[in-house]
N, C-alpha and C positions, 0 to 999 in steps of 0.2 A: 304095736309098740310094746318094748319092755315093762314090764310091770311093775318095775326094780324105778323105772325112771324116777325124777322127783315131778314131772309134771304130766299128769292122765287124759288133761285137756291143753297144756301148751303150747305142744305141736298146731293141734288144729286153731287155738286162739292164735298165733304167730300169721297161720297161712293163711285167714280169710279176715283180719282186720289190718292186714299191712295194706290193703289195697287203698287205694287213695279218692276220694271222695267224689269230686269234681269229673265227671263225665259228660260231654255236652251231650245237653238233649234228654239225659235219662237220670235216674233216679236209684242210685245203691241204698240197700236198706241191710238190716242185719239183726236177727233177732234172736231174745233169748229168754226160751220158758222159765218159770221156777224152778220144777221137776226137774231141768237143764237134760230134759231132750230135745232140746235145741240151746246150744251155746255158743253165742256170738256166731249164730250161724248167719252164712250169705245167703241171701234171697236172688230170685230173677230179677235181672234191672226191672226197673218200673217206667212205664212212656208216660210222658207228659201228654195230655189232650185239649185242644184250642178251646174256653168255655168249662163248663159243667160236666160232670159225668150224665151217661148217658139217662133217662127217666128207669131204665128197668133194671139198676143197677141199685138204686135208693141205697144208699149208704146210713148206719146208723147215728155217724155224727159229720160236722163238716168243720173244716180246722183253716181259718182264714187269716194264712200270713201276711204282718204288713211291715215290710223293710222300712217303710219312715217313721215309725214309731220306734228309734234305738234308744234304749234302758241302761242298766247297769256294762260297766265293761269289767270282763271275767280277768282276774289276777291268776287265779289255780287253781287246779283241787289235786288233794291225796289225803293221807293218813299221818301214822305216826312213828316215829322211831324211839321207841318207848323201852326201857327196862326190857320189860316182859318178850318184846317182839325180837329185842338186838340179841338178847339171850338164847331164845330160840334156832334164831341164826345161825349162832354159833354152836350151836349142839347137829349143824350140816356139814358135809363137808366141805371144803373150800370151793368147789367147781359145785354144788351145791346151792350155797351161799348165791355165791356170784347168779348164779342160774335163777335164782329167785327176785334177788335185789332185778335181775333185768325183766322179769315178768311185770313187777310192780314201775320203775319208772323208765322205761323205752319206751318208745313213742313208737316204733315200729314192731317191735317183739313182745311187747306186754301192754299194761291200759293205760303207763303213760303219766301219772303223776309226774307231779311236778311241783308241789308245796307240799313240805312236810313237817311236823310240829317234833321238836326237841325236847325234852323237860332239862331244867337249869334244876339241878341235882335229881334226885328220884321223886316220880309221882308214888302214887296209891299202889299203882299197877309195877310190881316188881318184884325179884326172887331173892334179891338182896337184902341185908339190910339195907331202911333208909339212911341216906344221907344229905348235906347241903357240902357248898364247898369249901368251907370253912366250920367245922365239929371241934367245939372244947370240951374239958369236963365243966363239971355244973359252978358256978361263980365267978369260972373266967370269964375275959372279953376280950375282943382283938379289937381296937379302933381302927387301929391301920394298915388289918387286913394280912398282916404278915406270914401269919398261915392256912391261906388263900391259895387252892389246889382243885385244878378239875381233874389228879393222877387216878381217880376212882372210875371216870369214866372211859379212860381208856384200856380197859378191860372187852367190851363192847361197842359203847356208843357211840367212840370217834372212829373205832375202823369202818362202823356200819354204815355210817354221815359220808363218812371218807370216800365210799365203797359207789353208793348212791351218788355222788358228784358226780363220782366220773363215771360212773355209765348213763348219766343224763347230767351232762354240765349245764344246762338248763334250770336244774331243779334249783329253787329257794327253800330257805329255812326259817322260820320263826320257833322262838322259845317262851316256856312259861315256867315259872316257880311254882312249887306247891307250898312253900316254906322257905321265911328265912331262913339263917341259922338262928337256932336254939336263944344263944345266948343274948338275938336283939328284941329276944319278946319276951311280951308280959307273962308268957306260960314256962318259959325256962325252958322249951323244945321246941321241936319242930311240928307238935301235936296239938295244933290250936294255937290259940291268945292271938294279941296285934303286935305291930309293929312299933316297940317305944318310940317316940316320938326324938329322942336322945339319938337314938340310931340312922335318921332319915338322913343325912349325908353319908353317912359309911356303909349304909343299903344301896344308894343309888352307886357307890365307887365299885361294889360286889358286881354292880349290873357290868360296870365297864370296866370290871377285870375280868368279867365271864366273854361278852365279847371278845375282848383286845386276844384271849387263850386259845376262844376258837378261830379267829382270824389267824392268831400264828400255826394251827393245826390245820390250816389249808381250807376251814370251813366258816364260809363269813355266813353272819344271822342279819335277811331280810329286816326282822321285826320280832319284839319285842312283845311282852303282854308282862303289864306289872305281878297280876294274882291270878293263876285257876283259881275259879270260880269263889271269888274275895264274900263273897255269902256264909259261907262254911267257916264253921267252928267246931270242931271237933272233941277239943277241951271240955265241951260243955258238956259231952254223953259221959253217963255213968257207967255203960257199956263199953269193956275195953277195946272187945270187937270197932267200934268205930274212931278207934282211934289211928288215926291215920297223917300224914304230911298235908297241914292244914296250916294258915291264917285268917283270918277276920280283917276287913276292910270297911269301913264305913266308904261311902261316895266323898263326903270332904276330905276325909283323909288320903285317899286315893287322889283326889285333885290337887292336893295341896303339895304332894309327896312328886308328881309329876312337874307341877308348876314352878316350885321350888329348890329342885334338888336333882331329880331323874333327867328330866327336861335340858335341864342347865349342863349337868354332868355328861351326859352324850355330846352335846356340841361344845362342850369344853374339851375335851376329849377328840374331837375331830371326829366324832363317828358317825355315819349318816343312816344308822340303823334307825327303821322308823319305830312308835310308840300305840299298841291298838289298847286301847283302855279298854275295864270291866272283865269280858270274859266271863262271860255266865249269861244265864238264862237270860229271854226274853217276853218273861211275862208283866204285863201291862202295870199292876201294883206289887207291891210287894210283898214276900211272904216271909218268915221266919227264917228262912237260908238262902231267899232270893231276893235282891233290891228288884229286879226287874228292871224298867226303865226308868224309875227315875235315878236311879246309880249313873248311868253315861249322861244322864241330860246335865244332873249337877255339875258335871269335868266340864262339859263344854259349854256350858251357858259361862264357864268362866274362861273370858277371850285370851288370857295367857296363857290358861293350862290346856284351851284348845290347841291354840298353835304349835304345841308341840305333842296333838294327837295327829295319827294318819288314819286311822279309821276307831270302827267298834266295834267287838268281838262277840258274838254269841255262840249258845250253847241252847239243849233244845231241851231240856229233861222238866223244866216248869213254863205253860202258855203258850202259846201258840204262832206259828212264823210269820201270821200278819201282822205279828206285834213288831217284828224289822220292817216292816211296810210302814207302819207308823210312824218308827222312830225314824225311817228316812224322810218323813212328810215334815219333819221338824227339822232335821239336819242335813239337805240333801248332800249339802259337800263331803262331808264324811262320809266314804265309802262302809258297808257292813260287809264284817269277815266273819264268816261263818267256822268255829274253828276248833268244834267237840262235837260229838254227835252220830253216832257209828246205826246204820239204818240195816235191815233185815228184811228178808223174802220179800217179792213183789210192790208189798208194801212200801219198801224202802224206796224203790224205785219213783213212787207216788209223793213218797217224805223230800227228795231231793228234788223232784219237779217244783213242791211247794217252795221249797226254801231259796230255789232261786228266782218264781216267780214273784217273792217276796224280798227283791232287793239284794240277797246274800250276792256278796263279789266272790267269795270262795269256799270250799266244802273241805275239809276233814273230816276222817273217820279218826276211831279213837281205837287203839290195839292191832294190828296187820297181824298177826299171828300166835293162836292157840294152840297148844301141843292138847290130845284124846281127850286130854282131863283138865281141862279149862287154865293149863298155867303155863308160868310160874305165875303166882300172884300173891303175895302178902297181905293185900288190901281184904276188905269188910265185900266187895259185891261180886257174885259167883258170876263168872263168864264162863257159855260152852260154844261161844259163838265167835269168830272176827272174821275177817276176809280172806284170812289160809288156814286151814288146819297142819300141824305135824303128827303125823304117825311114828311113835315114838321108836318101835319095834323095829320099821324098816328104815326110816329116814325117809319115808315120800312124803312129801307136799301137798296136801289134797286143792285144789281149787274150788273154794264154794261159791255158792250162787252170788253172791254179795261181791265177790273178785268180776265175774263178767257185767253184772249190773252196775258198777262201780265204769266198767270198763267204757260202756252204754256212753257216758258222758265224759269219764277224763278223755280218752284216746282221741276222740274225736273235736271234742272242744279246746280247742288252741288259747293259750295265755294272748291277750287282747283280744279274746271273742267280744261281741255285744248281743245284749240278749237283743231280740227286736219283739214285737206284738204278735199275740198268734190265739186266736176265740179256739171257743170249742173245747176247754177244758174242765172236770169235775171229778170226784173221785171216783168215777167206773172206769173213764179214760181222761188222762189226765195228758199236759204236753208241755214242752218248754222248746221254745226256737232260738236259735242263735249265728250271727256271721260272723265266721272270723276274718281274721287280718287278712288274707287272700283272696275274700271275696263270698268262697266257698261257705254253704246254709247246711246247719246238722238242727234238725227235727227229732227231737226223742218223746216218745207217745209209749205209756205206762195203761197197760189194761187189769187192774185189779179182779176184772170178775171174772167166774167160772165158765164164761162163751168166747165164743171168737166176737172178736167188731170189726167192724169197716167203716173208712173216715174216708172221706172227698177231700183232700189236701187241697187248697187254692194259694197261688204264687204268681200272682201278676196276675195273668189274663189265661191263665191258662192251668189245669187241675189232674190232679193222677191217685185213682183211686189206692190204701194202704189198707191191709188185711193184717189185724192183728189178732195172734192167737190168744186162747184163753189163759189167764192169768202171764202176763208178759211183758217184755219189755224190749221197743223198735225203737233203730236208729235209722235214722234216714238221713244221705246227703246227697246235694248237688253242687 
């Protein structure tokens, strides 16, 4: 292969994960080291054996799936079309471009995303200056919105969205604010403070002129999140380094603002875009930039501002993922969308096993693409990592480990999967089992240690020994 190409590994990630799951009788597996000398490589089918493996085989773990135990039903997973990543994009060439958007969401040529997070003006992460979509100078105020403009974003973000549809019209979209506009908060920017309270109708009519823009731009928004991570105040650092596109949320404020005004405003509006409340962490109490859980319990212990939630969103950076196990033992109907959270080497692999054995309906990474030197990025937190790198010198597209471990569970996990029951998991080797709408079972089993393991997989009445290498990450379907 050309060296010049943009992809080193997307020839062979095209030719050995197009192949399709369901084989009677036998068992495709597909694995891939850290090191990625092995990526998304194919294995020897695997036989099915009547019973147990055999005594002199002693397997180190044994992994006992049970189809009547079905769990959560999987919405999506992907990443982001962020500033930073749609920028990058645009620094390929256009057969480039294109060449990449299809690695990330085809289902047959790349890993297959299929939900992907928008920012409703610019986050942290970006090379621009910030903005919202409506910027006055300091004293003015727009009530009614009249210089209400997404023209900033199409620069990048709507060819990028644009570009993404249609090479998977499949894919959905949900969006988040980092920031009013300036002028409806108490900091007079978009750098902290709250939402005056004066403002909360001509905030919620922002939400559904942002919509109503992208729908006319060919891109309609699944769903909605009122605040990244409504914990954050950035106002409040003396440090200008952390100043950054931030609000503050209290939890009543948040419910009231949904109940009252967002809520109302969408179905006044005829929009059926849904509402995922909070958006941040999930640790169990609170901490000085995290409500944790009691932030969502408050929205929806109130039965009107529930009804016009469709799930609850986390973020993984305070507490720990059986704290979504929790909050689902309190709320089962509300679905948990899992929807910041960008995971690394092997590990990561182990991070996404937890999170959706912890309830998560769906996964987001945060950033799809870092050029050598960790940008662009304006924001306060060094990145040298996301799931592509750009080599800026030639225009190649590196694929790293974190693109085929990603790959591990989008490509094969279909929107309406169920996860179903499956023992035999810990952090040396971990698993998550799921069937999708077809029928067809994808097994993914995460070996964090430095050896090989071997696991007796049991599926009914019958078992097929799995050989996984050290430090790794198998997919397995039937």
């Amino acid at each position: 292969m050309n060296s010049k190409t943009p992809f080193s590994l997307g020839a062979l990630l095209g030719a050995v994960m197009s192949m399709t799951l369901a084989v009677a009788g036998d068992v495709r597996s597909w694995i891939t080291t850290e090191d990625l000398r092995l990526a998304s490589s194919p294995q020897p089918l695997l036989r099915w054996t009547a019973g147990g493996p055999a005594s002199s085989e002693r397997p180190t773990r044994r992994i006992d799936i049970d189809p009547a135990n079905r769990l959560q039903t999987i919405l999506g997973m992907g990443a982001s079309l962020e500033h930073t990543t749609c920028s990058n994009l645009f620094r390929l060439s256009p057969a480039a471009r294109a060449q990449t958007i299809t690695r990330l969401v085809d289902s047959e040529r790349g890993i297959g995303m299929n939900l992907m997070r928008l920012c409703i003006g610019t986050s942290d992460f970006a090379g621009e200056p910030w903005y919202s979509y409506d910027d006055l100078p300091v004293g003015a105020a727009d009530p009614t919105l009249s210089h209400f403009s997404i023209e900033k974003d199409r620069a990048t973000i709507l060819p990028m969205a644009r570009l993404a549809l249609r090479t998977n019209p499949s894919l959905l979209y949900f969006a988040s604010p980092w920031s009013p506009p300036g002028w409806m908060k108490t900091s007079g920017s978009m750098i902290g403070g709250e939402l005056k309270r004066e403002w909360y109708p001509a905030y919620a009519q922002y939400f559904v002129r942002f919509l109503q823009a992208y729908r006319a731009e060919g891109i309609p928004i699944y769903a909605i999140t009122v605040q990244n991570e409504p914990g954050v105040d950035r106002a409040r650092s003396k440090d200008p380094k952390w100043h950054y596109p931030s609000c503050h949320w209290t939890a009543e404020q948040e419910r009231d603002f949904i109940r009252d005004h967002l809520g109302p405003a969408l179905k006044q509006a005829g929009l059926n875009t849904r509402i995922w409340c909070y958006d941040h962490n999930y640790n169990l109490e609170a901490t000085d930039e995290s409500d944790g859980l009691p932030h969502p319990r408050t929205i929806l212990e109130d039965p009107v501002a529930a009804g016009f939630v469709d799930g609850v969103a986390f973020h993984h950076y305070v507490g720990e993922p059986d704290g979504m196990s929790r909050f689902h033992a309190e709320f089962p109907g509300k679905p948990i969308r899992f929807t910041e959270g960008s995971v690394f080497s092997v590990w990561g692999g182990y991070d996404l096993v937890q999170r959706f054995r912890n309830w998560a309906t769906t996964y987001n990474a945060w950033v799809v693409m870092l050029d050598e030197k960790g940008r662009p990025n304006n924001g306060p937190f060094p990145a040298t990592r996301a799931i592509l790198k750009l080599h800026s010198d030639t225009g190649r597209v590196e694929e790293l480990f974190e693109y085929h471990n990603y790959g591990h569970f989008m490509k094969h996990v279909r929107r309406g999967a169920v996860r179903i029951g499956s023992s035999g998991s810990d952090r040396d080797l971990s698993n998550v089992c799921f069937v999708n709408p077809d029928g067809s079972v994808v097994l993914v089993v995460v070996n964090t240690t430095d050896t090989p393991r071997q696991a007796a997989v049991f599926w009914k009445s019958k078992s097929v020994m799995l050989n996984s290498p050290a430090k790794s990450v198998t997919t397995c379907g039937w």
